[in-house]
Backbone bond lengths (Angstrom), bond angles and torsions (degrees), N, CA, C in turn:
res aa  C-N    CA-C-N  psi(-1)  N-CA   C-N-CA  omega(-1)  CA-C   N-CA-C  phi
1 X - - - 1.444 - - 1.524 108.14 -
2 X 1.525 122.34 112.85 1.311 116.15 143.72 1.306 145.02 -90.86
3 X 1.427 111.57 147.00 1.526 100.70 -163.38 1.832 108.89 -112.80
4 X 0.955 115.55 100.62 1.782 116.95 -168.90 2.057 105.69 -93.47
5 X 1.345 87.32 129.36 1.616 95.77 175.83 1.830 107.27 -93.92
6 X 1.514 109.09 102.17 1.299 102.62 -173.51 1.471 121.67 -77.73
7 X 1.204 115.43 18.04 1.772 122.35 153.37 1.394 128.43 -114.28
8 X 1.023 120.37 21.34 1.286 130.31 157.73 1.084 120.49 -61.67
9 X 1.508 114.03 110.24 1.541 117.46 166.58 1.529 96.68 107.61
10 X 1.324 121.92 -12.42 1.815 118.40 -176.70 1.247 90.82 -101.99
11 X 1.504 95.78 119.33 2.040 123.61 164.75 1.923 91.07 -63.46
12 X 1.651 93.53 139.81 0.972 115.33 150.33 1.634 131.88 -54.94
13 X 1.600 144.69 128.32 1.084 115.49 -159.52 1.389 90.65 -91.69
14 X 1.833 111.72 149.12 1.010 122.83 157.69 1.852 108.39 73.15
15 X 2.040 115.59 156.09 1.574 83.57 167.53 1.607 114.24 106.61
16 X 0.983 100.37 133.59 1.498 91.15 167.83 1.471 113.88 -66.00
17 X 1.293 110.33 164.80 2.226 128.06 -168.67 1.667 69.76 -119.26
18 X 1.730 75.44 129.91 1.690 107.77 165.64 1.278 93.87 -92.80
19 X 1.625 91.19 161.62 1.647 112.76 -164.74 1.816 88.65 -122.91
20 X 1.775 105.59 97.26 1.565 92.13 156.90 1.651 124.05 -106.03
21 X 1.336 105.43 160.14 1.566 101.10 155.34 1.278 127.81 -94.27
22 X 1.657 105.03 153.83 1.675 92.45 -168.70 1.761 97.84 -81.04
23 X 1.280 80.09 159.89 1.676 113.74 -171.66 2.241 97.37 -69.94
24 X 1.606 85.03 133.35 1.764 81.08 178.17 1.605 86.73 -118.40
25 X 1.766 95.59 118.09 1.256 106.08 -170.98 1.858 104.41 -83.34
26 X 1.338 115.37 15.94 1.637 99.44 175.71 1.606 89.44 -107.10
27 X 1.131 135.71 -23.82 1.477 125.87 176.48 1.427 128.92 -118.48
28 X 1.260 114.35 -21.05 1.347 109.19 -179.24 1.309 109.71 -69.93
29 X 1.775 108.55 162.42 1.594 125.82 177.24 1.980 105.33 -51.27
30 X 1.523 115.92 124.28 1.211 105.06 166.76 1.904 109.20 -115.61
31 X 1.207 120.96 148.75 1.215 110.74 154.18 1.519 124.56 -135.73
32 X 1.409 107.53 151.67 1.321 101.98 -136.72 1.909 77.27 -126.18
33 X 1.756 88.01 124.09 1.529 95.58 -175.54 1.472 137.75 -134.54
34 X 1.324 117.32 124.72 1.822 115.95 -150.32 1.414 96.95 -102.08
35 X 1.558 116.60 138.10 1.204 129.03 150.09 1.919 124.34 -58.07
36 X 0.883 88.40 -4.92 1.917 101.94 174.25 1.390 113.71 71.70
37 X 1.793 115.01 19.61 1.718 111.57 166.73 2.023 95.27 -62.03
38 X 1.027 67.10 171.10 1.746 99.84 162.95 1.905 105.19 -60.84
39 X 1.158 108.62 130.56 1.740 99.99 -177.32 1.258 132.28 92.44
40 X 1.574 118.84 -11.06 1.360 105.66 -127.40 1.561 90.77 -109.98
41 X 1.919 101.09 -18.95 1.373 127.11 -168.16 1.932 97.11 -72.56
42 X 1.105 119.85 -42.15 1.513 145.71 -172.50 1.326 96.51 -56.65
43 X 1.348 111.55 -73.48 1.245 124.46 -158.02 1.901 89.33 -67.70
44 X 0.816 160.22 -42.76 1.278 159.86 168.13 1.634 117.48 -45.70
45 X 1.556 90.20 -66.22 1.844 87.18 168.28 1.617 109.01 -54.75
46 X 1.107 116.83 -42.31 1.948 108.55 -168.01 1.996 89.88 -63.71
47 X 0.849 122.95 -23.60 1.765 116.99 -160.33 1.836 85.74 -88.37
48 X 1.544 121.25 -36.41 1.742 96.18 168.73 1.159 117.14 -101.80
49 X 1.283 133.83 26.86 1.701 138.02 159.05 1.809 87.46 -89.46
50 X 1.019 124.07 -66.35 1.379 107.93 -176.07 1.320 125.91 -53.90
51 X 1.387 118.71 -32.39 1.648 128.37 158.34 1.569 111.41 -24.26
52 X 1.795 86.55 -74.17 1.319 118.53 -171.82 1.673 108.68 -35.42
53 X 1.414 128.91 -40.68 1.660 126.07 164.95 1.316 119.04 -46.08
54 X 1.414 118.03 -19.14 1.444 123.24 -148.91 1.191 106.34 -129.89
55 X 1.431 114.15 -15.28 1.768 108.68 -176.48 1.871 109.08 -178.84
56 X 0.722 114.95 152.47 1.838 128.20 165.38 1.412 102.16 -37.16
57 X 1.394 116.29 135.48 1.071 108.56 -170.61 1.988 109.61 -133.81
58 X 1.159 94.19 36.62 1.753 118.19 -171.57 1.477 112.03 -79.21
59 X 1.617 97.15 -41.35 1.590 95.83 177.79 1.521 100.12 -115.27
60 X 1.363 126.41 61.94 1.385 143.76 146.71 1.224 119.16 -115.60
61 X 1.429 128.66 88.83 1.520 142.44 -156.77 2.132 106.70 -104.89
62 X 1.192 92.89 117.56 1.727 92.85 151.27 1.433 136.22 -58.87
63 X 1.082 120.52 128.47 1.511 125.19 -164.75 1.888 95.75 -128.14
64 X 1.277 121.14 172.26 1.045 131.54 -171.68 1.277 117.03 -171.39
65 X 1.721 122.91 137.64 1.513 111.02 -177.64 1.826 96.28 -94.79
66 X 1.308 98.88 -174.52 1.148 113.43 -169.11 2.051 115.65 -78.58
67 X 1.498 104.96 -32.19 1.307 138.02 -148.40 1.610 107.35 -162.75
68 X 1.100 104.04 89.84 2.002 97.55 147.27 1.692 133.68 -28.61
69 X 2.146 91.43 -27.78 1.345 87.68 -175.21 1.481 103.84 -93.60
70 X 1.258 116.21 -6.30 1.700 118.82 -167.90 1.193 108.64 -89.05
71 X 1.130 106.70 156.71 2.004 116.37 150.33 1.180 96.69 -46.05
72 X 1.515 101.49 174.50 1.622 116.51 166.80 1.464 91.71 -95.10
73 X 1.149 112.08 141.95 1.838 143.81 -165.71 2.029 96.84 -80.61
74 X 1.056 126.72 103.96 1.081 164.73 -173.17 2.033 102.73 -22.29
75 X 1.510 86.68 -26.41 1.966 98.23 -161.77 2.276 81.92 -98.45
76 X 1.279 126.28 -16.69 1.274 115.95 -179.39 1.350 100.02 -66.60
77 X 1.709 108.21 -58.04 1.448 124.82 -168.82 1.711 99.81 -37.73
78 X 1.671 102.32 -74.89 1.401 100.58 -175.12 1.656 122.69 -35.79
79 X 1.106 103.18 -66.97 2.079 120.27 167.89 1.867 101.36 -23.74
80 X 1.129 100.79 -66.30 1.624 100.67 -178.21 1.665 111.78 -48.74
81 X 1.377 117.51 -75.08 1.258 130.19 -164.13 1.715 101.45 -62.27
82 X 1.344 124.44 -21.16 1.733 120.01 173.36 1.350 108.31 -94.77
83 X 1.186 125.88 7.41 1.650 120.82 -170.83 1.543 115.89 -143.18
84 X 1.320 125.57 -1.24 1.405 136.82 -152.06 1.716 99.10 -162.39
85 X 1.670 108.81 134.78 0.848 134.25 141.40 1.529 146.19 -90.35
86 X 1.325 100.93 17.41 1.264 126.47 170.99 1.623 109.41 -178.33
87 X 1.724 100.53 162.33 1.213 104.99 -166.53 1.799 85.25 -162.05
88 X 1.762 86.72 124.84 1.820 95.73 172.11 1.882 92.78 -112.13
89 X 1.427 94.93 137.31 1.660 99.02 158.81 1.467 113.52 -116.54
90 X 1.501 101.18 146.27 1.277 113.84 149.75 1.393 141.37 -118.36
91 X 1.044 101.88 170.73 1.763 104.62 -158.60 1.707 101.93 -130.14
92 X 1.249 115.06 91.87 1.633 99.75 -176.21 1.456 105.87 -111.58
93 X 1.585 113.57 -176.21 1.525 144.10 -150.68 1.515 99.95 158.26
């Protein structure tokens, strides 16, 4: 499985440039987050059993939207970005 971050390397327009650190994927906070298809929950747990070979897996938390058909609900967004240094989504069917 590869996992590609499709904004990497695209400047923000305009504005101050945020200053991140890279993510240390054996310790930092992860949360791991489903659009609520069918699958999507599966395919998430198998991505922290495989974690789990590689690192502690205590502060790797399940997240969930409300609706497949919705946005993600405004108080998830916040929760993620104040508690997590990374965030994998999935998208199942």
């Amino acid at each position: 499985m590869r996992i590609y971050n499709p904004t990497f390397g695209i400047s923000a327009a305009g504005g101050e440039k945020a200053v991140l650190k890279p993510v240390n994927w054996k310790t930092d906070a992860i949360a791991l987050v489903s659009n609520s298809k069918p699958n999507a929950r599966e395919l998430l747990w198998g991505i922290r059993d495989k974690l789990s070979a590689h690192r502690q897996v205590e502060n790797i938390k399940f997240l969930a939207k409300n609706s497949a058909s919705q946005p993600a609900p405004k108080e998830l967004l916040q929760e993620v970005a104040a508690n997590y240094r990374a965030a994998i989504l999935a998208l199942g069917d």
